[in-house]
N, C-alpha and C positions, 0 to 999 in steps of 0.2 A: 441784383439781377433785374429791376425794373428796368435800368438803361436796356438790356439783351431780350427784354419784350417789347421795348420801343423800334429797336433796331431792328428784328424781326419781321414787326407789322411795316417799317418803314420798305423794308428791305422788297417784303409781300408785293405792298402797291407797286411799288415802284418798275420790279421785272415785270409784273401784270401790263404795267403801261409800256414796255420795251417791247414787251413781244405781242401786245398788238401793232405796233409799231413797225415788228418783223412780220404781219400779217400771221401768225400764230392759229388756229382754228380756236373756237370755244371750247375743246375738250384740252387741248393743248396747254390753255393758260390756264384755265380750271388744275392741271395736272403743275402747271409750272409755278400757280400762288399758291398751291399747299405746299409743294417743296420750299420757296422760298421762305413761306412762316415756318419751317420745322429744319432748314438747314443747316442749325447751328445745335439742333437737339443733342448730340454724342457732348457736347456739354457740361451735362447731367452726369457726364463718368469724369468731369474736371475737375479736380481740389478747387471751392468757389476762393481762395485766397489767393491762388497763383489766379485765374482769372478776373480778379479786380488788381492786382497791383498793376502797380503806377509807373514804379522802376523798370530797366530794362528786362529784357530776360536772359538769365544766362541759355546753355545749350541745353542741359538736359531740362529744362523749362520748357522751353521752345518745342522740345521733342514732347512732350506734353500735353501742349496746347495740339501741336497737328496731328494728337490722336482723334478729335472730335469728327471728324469726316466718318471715320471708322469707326467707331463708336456711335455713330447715327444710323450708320448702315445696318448695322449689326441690332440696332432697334429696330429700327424701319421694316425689315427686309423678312421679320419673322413679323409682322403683321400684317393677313391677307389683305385690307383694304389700303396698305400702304406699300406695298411691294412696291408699284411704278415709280414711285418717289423713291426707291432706296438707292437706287445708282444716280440720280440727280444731284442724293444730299453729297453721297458718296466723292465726286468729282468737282464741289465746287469751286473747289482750293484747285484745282489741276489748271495749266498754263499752256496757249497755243505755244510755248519754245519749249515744252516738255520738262519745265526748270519747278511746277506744279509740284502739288502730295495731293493722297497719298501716293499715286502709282505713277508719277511722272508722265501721263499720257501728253499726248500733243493733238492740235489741231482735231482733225477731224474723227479723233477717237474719243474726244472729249462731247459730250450729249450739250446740244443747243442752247439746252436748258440751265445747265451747270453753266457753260457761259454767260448765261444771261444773270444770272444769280451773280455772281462772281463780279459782274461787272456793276450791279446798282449795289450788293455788301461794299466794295472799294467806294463808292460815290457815298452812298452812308453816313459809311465809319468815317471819312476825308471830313462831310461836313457836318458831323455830331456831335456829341459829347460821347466819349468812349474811355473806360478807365485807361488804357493802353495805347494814349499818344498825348504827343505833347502838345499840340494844337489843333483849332479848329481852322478847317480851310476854307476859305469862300467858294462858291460856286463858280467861279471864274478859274481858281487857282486848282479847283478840283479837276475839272473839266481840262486843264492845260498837261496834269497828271499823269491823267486817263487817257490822253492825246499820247500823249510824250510813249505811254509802255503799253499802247494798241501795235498790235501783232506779236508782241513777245510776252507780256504779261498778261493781256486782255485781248479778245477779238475785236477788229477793227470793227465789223457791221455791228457787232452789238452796241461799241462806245458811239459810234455814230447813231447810231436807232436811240442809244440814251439822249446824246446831244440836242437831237432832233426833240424828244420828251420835255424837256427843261425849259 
């Protein structure tokens, strides 16, 4: 689990620096780097075996893993000082083409924040070590990616506001 506290704190900076980049307010990224260090919490409700293998995943695996959105929520969301974070952690897996979990949203029912998230986890995991891919990406190759699946997988102004970061 050491690698998913590196990835976290990586994850943390990283939106921090995106969304002042989106001009974000201090209370805004203040709200946007503790969701992005606890985005991955529903976790904790993951068998830690299926989240370090290495192999593919079958389906009911994969159905699995994308309980953690919901399972964070559902931590988050019953503790007063963290309520504002529970629909951030909630959506950061959701996709401008609605193709997202857990609730398929699109566009602009998806929180800023969750985007922004979403889009430095993909840049991350692309160029980290992560038990759950077969290679690391360069930063070039990352960025070419993150280009290639802005507006359907990722929001364009966010991958740009990241590009702009780097």
């Amino acid at each position: 689990m050491k690698n998913e506290e590196i990835h976290s704190e990586n994850v943390s900076i990283l939106s921090r620096r995106i969304g002042e980049k989106m001009n974000l307010s201090k209370k805004e990224l203040d709200i946007l780097e503790l969701a992005a260090q606890l985005h991955d919490i529903g976790k904790v409700g993951i068998d830690t075996i299926l989240l370090e293998k290495t192999s593919s995943l079958n389906q009911n695996e994969l159905r699995q893993i994308r309980r953690h959105p919901q399972l964070g929520y559902t931590i988050l969301v019953n503790l007063t000082n963290y309520i504002n974070i529970s629909e951030i952690v909630l959506c950061h897996h959701e996709r401008p083409d609605g193709k997202g979990y857990p609730n398929g949203l699109k566009d602009s029912d998806i929180p800023l924040e969750s985007k922004i998230i979403s889009v430095a986890e993909a840049y991350d995991a692309m160029t980290n070590e992560l038990s759950y891919k077969e290679r690391i990406l360069t930063k070039e190759e990352a960025i070419k990616e993150l280009i290639q699946n802005a507006g359907t997988q990722f929001d364009r102004s966010v991958v740009d506001a990241l590009i702009e970061c780097l």
